[in-house]
HTML snippet that shows the backbone in 3Dmol.js (N, CA, C, O; Angstrom):
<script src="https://3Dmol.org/build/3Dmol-min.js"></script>
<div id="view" style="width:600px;height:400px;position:relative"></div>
<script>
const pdb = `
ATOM      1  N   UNK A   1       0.847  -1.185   0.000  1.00  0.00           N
ATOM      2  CA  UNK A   1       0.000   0.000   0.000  1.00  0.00           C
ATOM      3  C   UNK A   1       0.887   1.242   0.000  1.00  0.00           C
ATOM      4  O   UNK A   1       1.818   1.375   0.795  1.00  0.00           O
ATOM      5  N   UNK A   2       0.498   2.314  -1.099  1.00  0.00           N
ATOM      6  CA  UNK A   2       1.076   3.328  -1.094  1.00  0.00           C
ATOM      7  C   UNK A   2       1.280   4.194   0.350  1.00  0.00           C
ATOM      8  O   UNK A   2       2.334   4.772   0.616  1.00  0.00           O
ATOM      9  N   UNK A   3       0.378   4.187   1.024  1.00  0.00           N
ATOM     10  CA  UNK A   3      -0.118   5.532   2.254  1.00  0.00           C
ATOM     11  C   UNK A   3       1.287   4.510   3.381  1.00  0.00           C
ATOM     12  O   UNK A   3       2.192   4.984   4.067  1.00  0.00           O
ATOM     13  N   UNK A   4       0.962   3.240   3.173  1.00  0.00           N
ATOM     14  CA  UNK A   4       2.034   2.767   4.623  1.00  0.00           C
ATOM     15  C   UNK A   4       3.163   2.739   4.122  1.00  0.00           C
ATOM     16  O   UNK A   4       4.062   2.528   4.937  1.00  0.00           O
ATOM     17  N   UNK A   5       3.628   2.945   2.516  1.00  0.00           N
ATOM     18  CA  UNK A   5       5.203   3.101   2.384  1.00  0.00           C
ATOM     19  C   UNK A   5       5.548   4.373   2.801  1.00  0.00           C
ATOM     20  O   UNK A   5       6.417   4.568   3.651  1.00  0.00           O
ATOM     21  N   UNK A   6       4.927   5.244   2.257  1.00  0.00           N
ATOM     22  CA  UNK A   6       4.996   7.032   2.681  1.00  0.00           C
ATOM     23  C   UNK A   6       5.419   7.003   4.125  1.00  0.00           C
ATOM     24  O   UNK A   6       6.463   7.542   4.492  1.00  0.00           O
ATOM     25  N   UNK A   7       4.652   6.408   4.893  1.00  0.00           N
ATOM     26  CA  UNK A   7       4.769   6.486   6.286  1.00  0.00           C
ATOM     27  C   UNK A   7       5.523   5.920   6.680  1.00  0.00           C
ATOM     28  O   UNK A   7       5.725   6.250   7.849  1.00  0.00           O
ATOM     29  N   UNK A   8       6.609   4.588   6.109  1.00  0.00           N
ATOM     30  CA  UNK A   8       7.788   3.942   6.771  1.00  0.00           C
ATOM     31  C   UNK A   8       8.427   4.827   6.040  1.00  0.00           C
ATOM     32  O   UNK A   8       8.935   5.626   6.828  1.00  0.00           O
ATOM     33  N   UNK A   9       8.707   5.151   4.810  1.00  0.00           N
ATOM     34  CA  UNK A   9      10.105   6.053   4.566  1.00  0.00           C
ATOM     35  C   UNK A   9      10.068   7.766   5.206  1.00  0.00           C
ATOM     36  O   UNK A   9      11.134   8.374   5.110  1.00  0.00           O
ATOM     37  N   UNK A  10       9.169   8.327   5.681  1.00  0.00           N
ATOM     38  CA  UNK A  10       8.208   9.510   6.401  1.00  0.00           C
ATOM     39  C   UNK A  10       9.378   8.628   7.756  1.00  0.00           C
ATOM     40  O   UNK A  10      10.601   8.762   7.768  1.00  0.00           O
ATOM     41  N   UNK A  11       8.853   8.075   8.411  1.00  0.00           N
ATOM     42  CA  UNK A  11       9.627   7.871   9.548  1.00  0.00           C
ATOM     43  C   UNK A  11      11.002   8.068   9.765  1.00  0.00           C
ATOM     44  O   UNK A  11      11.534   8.925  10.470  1.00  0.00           O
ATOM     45  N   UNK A  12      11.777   6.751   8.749  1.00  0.00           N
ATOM     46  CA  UNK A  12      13.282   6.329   8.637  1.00  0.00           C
ATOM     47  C   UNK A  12      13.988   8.036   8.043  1.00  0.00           C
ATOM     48  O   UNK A  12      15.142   8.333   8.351  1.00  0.00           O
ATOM     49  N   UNK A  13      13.112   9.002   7.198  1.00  0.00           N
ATOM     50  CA  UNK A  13      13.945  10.079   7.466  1.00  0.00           C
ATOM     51  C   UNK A  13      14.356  10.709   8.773  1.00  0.00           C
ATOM     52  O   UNK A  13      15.424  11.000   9.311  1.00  0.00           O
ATOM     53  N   UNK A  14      12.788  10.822   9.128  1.00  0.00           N
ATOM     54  CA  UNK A  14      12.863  11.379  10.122  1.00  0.00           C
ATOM     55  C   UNK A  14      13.871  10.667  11.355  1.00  0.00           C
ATOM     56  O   UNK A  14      14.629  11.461  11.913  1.00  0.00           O
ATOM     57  N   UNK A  15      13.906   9.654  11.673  1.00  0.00           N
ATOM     58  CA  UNK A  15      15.125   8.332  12.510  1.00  0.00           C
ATOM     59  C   UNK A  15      17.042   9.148  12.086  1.00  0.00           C
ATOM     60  O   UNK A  15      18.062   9.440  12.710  1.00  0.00           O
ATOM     61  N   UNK A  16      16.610   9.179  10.892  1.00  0.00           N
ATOM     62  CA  UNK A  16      17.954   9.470  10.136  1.00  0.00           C
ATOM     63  C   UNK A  16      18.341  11.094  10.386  1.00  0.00           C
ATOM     64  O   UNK A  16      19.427  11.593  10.683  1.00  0.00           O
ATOM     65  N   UNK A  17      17.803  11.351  10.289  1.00  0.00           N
ATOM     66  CA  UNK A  17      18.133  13.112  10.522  1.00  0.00           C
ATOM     67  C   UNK A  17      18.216  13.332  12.209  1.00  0.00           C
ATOM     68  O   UNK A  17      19.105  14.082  12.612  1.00  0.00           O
ATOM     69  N   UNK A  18      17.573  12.879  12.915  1.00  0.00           N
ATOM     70  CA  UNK A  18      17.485  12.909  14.592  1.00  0.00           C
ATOM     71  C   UNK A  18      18.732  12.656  14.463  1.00  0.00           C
ATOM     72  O   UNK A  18      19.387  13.687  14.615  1.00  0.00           O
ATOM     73  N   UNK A  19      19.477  11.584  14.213  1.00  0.00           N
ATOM     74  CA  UNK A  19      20.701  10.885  13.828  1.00  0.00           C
ATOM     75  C   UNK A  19      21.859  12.383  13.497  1.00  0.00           C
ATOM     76  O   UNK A  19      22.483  13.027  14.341  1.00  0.00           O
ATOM     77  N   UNK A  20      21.830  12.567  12.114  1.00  0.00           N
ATOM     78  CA  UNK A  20      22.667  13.122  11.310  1.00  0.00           C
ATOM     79  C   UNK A  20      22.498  14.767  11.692  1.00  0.00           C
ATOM     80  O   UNK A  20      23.400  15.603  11.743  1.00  0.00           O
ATOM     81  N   UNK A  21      20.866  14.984  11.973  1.00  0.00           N
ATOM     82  CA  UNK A  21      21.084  17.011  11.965  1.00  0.00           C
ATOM     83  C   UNK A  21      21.291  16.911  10.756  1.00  0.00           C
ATOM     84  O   UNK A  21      21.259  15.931  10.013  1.00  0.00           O
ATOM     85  N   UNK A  22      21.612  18.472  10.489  1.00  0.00           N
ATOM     86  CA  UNK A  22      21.761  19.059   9.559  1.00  0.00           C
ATOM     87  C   UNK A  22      22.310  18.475   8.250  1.00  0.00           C
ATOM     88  O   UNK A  22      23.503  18.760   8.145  1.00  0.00           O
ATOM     89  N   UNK A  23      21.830  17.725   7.173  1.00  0.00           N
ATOM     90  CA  UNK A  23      22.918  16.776   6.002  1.00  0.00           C
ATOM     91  C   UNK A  23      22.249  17.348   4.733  1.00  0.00           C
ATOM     92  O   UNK A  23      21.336  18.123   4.449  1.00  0.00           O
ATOM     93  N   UNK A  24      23.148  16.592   4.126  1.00  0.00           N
ATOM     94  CA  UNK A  24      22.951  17.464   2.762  1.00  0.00           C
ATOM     95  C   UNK A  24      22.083  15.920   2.050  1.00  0.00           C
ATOM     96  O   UNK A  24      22.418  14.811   2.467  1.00  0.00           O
ATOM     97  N   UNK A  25      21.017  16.065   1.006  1.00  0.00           N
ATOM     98  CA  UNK A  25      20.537  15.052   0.360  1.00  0.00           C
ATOM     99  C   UNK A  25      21.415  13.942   0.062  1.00  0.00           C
ATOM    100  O   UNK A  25      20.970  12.818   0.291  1.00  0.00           O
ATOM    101  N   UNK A  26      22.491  14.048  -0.371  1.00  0.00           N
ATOM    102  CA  UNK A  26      23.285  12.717  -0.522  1.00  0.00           C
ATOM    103  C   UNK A  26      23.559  11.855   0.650  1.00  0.00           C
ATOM    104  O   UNK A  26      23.657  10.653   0.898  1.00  0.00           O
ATOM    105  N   UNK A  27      23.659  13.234   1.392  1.00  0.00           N
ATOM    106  CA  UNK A  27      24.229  11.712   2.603  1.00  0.00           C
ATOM    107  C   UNK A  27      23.076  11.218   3.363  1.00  0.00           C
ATOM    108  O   UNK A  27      23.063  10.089   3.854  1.00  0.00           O
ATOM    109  N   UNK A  28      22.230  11.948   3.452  1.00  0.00           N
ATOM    110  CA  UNK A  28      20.937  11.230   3.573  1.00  0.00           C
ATOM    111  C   UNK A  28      20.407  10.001   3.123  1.00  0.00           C
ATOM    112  O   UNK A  28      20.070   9.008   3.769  1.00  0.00           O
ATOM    113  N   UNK A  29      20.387  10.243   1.840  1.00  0.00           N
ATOM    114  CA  UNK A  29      20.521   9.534   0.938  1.00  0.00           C
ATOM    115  C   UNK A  29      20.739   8.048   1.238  1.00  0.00           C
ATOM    116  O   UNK A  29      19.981   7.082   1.317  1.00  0.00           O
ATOM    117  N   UNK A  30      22.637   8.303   1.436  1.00  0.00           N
ATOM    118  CA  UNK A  30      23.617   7.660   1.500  1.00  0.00           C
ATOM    119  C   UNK A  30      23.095   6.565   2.646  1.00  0.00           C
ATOM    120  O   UNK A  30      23.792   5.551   2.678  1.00  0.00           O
ATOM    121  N   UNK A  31      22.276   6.592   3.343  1.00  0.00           N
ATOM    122  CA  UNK A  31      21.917   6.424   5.013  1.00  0.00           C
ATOM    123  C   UNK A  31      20.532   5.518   4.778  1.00  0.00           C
ATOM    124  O   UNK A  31      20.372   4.564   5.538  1.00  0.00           O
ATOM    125  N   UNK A  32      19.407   5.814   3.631  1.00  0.00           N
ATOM    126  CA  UNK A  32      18.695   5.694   3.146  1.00  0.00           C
ATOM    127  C   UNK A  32      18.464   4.136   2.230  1.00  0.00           C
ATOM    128  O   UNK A  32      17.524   3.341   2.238  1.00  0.00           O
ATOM    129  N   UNK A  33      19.575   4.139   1.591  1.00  0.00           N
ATOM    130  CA  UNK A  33      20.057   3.507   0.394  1.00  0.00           C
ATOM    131  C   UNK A  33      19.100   3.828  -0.533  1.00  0.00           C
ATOM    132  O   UNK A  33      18.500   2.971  -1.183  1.00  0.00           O
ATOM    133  N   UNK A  34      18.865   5.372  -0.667  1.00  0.00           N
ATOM    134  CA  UNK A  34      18.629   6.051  -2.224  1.00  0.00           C
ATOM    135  C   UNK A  34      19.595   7.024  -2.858  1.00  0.00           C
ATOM    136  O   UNK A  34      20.484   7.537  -2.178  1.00  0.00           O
ATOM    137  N   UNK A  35      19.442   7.303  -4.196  1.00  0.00           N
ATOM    138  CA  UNK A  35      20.054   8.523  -4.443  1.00  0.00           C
ATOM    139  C   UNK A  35      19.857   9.723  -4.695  1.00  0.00           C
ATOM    140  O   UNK A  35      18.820  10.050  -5.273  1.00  0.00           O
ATOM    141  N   UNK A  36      20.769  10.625  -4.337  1.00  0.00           N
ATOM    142  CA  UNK A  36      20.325  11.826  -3.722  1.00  0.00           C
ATOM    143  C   UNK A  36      19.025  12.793  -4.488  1.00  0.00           C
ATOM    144  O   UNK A  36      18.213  13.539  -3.941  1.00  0.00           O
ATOM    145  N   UNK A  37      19.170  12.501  -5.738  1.00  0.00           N
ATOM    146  CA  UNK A  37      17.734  13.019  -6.478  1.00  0.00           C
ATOM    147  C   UNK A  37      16.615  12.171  -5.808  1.00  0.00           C
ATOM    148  O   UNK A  37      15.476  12.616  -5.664  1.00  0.00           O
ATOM    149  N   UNK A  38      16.928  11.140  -5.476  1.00  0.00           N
ATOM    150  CA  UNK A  38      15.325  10.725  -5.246  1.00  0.00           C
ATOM    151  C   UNK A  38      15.199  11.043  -3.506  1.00  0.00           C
ATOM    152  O   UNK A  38      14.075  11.239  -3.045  1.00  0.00           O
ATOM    153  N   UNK A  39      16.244  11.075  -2.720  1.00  0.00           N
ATOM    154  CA  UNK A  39      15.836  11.862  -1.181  1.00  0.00           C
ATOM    155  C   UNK A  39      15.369  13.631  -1.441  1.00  0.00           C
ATOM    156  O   UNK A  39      14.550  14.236  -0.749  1.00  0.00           O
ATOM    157  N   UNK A  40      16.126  14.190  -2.595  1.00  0.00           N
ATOM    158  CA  UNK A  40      15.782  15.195  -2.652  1.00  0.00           C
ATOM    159  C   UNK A  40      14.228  15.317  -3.087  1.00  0.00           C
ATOM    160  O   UNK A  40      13.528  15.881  -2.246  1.00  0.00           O
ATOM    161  N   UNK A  41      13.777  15.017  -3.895  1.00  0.00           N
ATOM    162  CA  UNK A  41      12.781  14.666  -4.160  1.00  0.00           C
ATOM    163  C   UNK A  41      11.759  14.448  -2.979  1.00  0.00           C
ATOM    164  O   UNK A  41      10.702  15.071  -2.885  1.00  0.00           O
ATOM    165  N   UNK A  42      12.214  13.451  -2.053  1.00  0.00           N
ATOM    166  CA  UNK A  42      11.504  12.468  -0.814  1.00  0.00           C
ATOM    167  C   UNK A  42      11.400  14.345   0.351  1.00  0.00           C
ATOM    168  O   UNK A  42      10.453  14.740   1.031  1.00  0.00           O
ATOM    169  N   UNK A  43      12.322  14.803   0.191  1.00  0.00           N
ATOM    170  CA  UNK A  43      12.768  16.262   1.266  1.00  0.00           C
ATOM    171  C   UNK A  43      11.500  17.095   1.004  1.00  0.00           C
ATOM    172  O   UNK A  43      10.551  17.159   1.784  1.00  0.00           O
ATOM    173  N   UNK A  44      11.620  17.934  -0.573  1.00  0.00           N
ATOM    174  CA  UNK A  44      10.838  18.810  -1.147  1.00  0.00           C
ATOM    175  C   UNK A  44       9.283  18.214  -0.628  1.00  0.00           C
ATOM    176  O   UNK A  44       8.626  19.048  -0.005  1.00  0.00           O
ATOM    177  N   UNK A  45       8.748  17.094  -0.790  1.00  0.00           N
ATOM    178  CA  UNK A  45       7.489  16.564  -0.628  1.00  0.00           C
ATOM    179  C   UNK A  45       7.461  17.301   0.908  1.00  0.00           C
ATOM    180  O   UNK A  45       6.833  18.342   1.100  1.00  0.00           O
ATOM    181  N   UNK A  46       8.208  16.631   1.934  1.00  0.00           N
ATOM    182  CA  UNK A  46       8.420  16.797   3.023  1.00  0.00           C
ATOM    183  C   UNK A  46       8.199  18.264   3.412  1.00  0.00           C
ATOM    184  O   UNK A  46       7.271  18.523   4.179  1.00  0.00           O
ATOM    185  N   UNK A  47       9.113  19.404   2.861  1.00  0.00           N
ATOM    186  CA  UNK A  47       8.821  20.395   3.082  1.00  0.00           C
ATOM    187  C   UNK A  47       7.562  21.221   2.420  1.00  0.00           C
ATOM    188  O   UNK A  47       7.182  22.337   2.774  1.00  0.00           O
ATOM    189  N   UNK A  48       7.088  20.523   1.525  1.00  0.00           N
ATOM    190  CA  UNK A  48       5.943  21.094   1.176  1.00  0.00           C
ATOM    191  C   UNK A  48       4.500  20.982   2.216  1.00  0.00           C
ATOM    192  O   UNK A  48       3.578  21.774   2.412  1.00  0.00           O
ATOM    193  N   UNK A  49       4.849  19.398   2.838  1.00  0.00           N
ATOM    194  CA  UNK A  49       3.935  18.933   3.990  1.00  0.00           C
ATOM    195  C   UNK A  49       4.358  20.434   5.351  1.00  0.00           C
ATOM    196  O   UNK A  49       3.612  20.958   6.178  1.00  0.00           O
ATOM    197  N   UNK A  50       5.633  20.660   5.078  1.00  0.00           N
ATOM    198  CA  UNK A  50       6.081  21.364   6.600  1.00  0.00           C
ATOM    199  C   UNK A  50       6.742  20.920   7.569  1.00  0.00           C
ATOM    200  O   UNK A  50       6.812  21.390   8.704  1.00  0.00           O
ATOM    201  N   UNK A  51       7.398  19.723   7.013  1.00  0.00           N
ATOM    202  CA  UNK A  51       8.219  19.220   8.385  1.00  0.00           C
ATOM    203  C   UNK A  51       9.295  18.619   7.869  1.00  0.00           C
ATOM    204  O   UNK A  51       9.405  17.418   8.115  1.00  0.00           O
ATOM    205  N   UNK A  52      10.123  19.136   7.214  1.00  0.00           N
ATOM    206  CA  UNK A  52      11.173  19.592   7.226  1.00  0.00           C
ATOM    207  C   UNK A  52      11.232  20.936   6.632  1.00  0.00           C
ATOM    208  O   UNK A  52      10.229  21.512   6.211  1.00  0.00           O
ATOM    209  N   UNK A  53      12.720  21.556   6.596  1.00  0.00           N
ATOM    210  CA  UNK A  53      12.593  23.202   6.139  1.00  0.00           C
ATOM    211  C   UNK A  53      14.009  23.159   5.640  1.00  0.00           C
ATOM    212  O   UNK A  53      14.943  22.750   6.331  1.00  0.00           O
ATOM    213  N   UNK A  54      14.119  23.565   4.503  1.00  0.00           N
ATOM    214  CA  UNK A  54      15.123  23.662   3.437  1.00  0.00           C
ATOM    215  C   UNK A  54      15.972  24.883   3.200  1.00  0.00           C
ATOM    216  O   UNK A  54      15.578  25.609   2.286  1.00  0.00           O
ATOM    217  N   UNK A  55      17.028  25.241   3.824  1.00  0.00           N
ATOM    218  CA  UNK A  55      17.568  26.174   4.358  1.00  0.00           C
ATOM    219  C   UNK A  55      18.923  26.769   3.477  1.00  0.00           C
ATOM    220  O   UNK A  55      19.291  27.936   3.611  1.00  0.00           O
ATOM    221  N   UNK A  56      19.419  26.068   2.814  1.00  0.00           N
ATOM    222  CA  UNK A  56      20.191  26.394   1.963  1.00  0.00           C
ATOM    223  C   UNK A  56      20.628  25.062   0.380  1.00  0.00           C
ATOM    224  O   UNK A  56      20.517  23.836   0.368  1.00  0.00           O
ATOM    225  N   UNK A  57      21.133  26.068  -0.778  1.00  0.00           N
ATOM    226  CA  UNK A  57      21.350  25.850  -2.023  1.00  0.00           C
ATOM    227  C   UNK A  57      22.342  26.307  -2.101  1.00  0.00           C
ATOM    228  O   UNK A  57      22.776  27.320  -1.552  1.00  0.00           O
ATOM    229  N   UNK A  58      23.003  25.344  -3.063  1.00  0.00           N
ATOM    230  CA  UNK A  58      24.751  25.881  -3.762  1.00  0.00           C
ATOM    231  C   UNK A  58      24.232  25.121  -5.287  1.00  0.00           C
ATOM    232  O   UNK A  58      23.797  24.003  -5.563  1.00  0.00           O
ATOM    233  N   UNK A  59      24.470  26.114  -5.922  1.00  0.00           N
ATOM    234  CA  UNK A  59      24.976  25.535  -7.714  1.00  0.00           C
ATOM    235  C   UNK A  59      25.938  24.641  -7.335  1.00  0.00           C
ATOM    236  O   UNK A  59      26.632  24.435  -6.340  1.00  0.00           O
ATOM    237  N   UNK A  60      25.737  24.059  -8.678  1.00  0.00           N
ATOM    238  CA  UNK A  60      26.573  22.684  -9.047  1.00  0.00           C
ATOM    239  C   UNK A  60      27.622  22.998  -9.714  1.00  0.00           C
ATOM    240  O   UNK A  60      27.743  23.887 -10.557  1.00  0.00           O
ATOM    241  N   UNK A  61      28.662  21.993  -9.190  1.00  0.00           N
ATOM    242  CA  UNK A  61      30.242  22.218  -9.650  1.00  0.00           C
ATOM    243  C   UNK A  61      30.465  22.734 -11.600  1.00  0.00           C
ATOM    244  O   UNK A  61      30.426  22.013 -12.597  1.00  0.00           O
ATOM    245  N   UNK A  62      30.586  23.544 -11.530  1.00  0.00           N
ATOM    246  CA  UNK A  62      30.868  23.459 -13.226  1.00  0.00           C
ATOM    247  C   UNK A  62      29.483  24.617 -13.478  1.00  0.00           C
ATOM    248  O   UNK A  62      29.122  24.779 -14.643  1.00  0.00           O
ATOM    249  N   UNK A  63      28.726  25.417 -12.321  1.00  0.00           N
ATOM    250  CA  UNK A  63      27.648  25.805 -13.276  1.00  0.00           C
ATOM    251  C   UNK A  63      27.649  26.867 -12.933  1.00  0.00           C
ATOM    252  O   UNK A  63      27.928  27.420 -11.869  1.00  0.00           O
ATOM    253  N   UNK A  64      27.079  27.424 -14.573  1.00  0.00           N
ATOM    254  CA  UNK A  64      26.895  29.053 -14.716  1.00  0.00           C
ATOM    255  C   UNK A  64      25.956  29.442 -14.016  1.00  0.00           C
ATOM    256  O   UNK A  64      24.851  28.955 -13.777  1.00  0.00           O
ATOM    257  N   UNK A  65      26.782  30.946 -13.490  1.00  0.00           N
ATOM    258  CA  UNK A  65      25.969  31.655 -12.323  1.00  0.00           C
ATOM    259  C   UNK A  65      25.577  33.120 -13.123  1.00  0.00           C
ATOM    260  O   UNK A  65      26.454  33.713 -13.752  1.00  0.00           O
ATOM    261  N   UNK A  66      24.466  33.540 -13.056  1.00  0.00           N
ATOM    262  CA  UNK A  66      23.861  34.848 -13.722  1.00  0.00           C
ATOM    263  C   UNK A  66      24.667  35.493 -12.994  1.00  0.00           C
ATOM    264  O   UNK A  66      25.040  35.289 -11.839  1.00  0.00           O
ATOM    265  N   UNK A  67      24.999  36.536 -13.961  1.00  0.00           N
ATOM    266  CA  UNK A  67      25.165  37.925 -12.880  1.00  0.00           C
ATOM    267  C   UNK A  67      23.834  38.735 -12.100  1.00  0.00           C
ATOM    268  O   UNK A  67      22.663  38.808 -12.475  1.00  0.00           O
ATOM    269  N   UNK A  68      24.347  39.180 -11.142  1.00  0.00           N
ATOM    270  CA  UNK A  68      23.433  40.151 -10.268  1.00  0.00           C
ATOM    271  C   UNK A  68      23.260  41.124 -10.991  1.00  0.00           C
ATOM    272  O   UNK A  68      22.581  42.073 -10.599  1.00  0.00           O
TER     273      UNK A  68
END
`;
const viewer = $3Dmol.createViewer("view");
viewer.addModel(pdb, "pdb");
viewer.setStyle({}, {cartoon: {color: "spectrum"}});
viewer.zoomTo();
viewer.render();
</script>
């Protein structure tokens, strides 16, 4: 059933972060055994619910930054 997977992987973040604090999607991830697009993914849902809160972004190695 969809609603009780939500709610075991809904938990094991939550287990994992009590754990880790503050991590970045990969190592979450890493902790998880997903990859980091799909915890990121699993986060955004999360913070859209409100319980987690997404506090900082860095561009990716190699990427163009607009000017101000």
């Amino acid at each position: 059933m969809v609603d009780g997977w939500w709610t075991d992987i809904e938990r094991e973040i939550d287990e994992w972060m009590s754990v880790l604090g503050d991590c970045t999607p990969a190592e979450l991830g890493k902790h998880l055994g997903m990859s980091e697009s799909a915890t990121a993914s699993l986060i955004c849902m999360l913070a859209a619910e409100g319980k987690v809160r997404i506090s900082r972004v860095s561009a990716a190695d190699g990427a163009s930054r607009a000017a101000a």
